[in-house]
DRENDO-1510 file (C-alpha; in Angstrom, 1 decimal, always signed):
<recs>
REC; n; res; u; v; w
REC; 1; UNK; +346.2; +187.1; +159.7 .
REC; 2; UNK; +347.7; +183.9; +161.7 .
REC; 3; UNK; +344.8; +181.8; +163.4 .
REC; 4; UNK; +347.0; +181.8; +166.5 .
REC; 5; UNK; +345.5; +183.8; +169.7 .
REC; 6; UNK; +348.5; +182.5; +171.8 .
REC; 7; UNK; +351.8; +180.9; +171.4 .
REC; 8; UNK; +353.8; +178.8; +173.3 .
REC; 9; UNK; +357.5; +179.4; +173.4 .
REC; 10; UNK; +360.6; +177.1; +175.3 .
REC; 11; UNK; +363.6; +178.8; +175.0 .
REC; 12; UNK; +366.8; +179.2; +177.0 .
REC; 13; UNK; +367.9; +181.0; +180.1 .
REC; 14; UNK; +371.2; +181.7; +178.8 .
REC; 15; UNK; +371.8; +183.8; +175.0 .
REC; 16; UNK; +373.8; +181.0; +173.9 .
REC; 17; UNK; +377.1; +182.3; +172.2 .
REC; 18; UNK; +376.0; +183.3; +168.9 .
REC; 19; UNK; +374.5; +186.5; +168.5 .
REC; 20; UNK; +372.3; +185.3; +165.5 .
REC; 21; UNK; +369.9; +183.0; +168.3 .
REC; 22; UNK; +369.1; +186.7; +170.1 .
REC; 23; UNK; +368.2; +188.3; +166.8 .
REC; 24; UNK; +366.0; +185.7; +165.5 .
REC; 25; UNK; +364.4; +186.0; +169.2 .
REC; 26; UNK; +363.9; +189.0; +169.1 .
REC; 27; UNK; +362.5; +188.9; +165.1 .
REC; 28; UNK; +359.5; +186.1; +166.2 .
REC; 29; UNK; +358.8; +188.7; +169.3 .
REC; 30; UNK; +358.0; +191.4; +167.0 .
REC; 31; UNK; +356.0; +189.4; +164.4 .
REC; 32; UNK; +353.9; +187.6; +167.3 .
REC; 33; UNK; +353.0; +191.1; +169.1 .
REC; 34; UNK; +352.3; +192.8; +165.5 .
REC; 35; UNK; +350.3; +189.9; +164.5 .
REC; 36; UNK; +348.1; +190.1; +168.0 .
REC; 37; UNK; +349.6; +186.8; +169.1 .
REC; 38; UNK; +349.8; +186.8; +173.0 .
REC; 39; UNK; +352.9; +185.2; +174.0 .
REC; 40; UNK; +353.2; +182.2; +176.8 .
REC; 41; UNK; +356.8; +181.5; +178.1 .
REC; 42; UNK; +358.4; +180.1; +181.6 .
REC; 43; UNK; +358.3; +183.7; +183.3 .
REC; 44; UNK; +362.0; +184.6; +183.4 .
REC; 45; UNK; +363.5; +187.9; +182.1 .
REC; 46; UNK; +367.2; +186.1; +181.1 .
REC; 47; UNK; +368.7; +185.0; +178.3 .
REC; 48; UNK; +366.3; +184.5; +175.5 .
REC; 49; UNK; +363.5; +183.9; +177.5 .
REC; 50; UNK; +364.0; +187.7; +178.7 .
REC; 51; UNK; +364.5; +188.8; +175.1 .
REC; 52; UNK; +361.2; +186.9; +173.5 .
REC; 53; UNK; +359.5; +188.9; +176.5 .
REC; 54; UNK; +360.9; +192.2; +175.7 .
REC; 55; UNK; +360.6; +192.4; +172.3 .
REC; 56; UNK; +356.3; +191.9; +172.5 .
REC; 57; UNK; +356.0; +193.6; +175.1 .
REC; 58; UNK; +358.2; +197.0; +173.6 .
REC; 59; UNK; +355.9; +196.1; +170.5 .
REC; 60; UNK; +352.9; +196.6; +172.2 .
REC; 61; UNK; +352.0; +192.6; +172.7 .
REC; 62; UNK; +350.9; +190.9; +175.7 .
REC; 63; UNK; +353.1; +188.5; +177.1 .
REC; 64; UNK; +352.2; +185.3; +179.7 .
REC; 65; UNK; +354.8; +184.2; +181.8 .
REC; 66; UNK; +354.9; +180.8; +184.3 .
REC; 67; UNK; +357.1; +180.4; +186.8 .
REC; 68; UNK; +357.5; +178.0; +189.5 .
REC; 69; UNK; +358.0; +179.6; +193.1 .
REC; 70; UNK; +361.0; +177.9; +193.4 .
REC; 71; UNK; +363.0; +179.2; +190.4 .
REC; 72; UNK; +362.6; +183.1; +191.2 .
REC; 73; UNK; +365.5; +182.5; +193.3 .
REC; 74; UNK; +367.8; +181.0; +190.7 .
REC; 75; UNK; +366.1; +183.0; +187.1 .
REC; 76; UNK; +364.8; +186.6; +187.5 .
REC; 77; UNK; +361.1; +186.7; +187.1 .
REC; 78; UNK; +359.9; +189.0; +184.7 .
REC; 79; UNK; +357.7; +191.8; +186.7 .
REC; 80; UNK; +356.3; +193.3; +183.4 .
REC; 81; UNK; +354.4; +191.2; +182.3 .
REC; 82; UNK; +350.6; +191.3; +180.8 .
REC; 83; UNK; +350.4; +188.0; +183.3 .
REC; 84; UNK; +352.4; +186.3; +185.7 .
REC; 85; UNK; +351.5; +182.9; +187.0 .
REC; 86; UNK; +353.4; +181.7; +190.2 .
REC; 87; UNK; +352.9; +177.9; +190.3 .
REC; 88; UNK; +354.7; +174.8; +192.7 .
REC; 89; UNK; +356.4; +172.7; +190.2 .
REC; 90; UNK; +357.9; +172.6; +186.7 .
REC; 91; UNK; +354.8; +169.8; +186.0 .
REC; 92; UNK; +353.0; +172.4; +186.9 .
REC; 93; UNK; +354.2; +175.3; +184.8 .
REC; 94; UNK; +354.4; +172.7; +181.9 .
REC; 95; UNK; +350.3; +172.2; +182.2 .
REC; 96; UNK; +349.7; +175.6; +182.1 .
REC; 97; UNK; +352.0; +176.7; +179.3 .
REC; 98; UNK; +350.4; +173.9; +177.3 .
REC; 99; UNK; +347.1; +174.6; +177.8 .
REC; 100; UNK; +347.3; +178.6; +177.2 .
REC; 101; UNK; +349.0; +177.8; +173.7 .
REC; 102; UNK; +347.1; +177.3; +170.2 .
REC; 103; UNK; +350.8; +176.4; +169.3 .
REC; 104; UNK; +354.3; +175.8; +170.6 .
REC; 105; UNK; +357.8; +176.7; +169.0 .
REC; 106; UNK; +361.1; +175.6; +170.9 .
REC; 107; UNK; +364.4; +178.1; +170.3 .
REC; 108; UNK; +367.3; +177.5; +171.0 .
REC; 109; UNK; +368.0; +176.3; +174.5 .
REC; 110; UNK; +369.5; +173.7; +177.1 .
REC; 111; UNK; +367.9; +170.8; +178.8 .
REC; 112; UNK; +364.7; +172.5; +179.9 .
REC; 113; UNK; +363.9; +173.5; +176.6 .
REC; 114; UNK; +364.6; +170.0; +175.1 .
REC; 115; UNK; +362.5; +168.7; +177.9 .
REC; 116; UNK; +360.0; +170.9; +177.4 .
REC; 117; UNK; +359.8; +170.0; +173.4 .
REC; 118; UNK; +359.7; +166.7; +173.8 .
REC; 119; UNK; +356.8; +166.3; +176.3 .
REC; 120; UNK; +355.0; +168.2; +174.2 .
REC; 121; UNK; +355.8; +166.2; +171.3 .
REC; 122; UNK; +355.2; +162.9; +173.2 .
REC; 123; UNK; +351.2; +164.4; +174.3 .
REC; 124; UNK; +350.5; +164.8; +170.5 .
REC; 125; UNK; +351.6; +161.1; +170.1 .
REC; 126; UNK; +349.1; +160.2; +172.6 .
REC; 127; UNK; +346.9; +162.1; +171.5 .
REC; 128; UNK; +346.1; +164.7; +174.4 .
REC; 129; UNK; +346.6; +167.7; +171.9 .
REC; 130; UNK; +346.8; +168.2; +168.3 .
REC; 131; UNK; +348.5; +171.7; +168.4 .
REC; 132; UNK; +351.4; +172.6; +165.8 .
REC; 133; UNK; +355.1; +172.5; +167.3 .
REC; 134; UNK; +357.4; +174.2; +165.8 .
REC; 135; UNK; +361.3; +174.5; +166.1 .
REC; 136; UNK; +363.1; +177.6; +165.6 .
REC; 137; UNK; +366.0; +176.2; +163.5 .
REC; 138; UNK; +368.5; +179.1; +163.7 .
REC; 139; UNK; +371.8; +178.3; +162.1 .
REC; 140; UNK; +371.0; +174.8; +161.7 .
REC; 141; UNK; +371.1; +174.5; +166.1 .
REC; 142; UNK; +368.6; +171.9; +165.8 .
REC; 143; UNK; +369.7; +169.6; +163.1 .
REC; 144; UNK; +371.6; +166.9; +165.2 .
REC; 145; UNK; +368.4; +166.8; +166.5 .
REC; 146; UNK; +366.3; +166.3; +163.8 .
REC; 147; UNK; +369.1; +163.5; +162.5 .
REC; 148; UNK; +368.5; +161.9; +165.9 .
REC; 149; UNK; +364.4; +162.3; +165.3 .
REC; 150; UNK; +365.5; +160.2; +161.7 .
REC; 151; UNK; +367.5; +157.9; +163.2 .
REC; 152; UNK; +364.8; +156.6; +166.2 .
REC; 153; UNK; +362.2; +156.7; +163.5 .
REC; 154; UNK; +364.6; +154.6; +161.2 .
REC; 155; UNK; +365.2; +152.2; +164.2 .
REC; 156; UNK; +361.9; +151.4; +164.7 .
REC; 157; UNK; +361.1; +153.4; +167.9 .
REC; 158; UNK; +358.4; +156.0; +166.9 .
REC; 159; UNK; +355.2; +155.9; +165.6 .
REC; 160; UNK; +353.3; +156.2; +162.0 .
REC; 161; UNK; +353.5; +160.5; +161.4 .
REC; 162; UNK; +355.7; +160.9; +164.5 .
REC; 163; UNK; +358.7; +163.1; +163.0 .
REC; 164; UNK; +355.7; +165.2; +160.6 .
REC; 165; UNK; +354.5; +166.8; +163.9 .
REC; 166; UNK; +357.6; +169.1; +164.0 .
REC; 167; UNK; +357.8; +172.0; +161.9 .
REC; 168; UNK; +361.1; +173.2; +161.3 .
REC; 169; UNK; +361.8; +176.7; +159.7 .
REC; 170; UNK; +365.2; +179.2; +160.4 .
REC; 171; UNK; +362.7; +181.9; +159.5 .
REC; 172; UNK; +360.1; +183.2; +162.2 .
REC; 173; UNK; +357.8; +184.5; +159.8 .
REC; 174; UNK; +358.2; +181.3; +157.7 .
REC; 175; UNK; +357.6; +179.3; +160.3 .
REC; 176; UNK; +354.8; +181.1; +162.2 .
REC; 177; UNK; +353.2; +180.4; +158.0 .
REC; 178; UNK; +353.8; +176.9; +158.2 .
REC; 179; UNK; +352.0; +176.4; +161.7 .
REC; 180; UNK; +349.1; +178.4; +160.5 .
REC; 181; UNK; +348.6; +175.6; +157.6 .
REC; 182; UNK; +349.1; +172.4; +159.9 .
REC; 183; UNK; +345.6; +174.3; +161.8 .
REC; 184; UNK; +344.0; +173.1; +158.5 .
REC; 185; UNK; +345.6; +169.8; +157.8 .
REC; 186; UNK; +347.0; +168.8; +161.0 .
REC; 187; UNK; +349.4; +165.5; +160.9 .
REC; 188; UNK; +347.7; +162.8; +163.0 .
REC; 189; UNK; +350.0; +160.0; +164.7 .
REC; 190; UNK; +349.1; +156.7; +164.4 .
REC; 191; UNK; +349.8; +155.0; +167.3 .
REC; 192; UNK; +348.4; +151.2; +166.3 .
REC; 193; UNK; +349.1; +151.4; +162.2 .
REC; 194; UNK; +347.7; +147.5; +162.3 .
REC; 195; UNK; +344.3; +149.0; +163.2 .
REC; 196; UNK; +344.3; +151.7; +160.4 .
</recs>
């Protein structure tokens, strides 16, 4: 039994062009409704936002979408939702989403998603959450990434524990495992190492 009561999830808008991404979206919906994980996501019922949706909710999971007013007329909101919050601005949606999570896991996804990620990653550095994030890694989509994560830690440019905060998995189950663990032994940041 995961210690998770919710999850936070960024994914795309769009199903990307491998099949594999939708699959492996639709594998971490299952597991999170049959593990009584409530689901929190930006509201939409496209690409694999749509699909994450779905598959708790066809599971029998409840599911937590946020949406700013403003993008119902460019994404489709999800009507069948367990929740649907209606908010101003994407600050706004961000705040919420962050705050209903025990945990966040980016998929595969464009700018928002990245955006999305790395706010989230840049809170834990300053210490406004200690949450687990974890990224979805399906078919290596994330690994430029992560070699650009080793690179700015290499040059200098983040702090002390900085690149530990992400846990990376291709599996959902695996990865859902992983998170559960950091809730024990969380990876703290250290923003001044001098003081330490």
């Amino acid at each position: 039994m995961f210690k998770f009561s919710a999850l936070t999830v960024f994914c795309g808008s769009k199903y990307g062009v491998n099949s594999i991404y939708k699959q492996a979206t639709i594998e971490l919906g299952n597991i999170l409704a049959q593990n009584d994980i409530t689901l929190v996501f930006g509201g939409s019922n496209v690409g694999l936002m749509g699909t994450v949706a779905d598959a708790v909710l066809d599971n029998g999971g409840k599911a937590i979408g946020v949406i700013p007013n403003f993008l119902t007329k460019i994404e489709v909101h999800h009507t069948g939702l367990t929740e649907n919050i209606s908010v101003e601005t994407m600050h706004e949606r961000k705040l919420i989403m962050s705050q209903k999570g025990d945990g966040f896991i980016a998929l595969p996804g464009g700018f928002g998603t990245l955006d999305e990620l790395f706010e989230i990653l840049t809170w834990a550095q300053l210490g406004l959450h200690d949450k687990p994030i974890g990224l979805l890694n399906v078919d290596g989509f994330f690994d430029p990434l992560l070699q650009m994560v080793s690179a700015t830690e290499k040059a200098g440019f983040l702090y002390q524990g900085s690149s530990e905060r992400l846990i990376v998995d291709e599996n959902p189950l695996n990865l859902l495992t992983k998170m559960d663990r950091f809730i024990d032994a969380p990876q703290r940041i250290v923003l001044n190492p001098e003081r330490v």
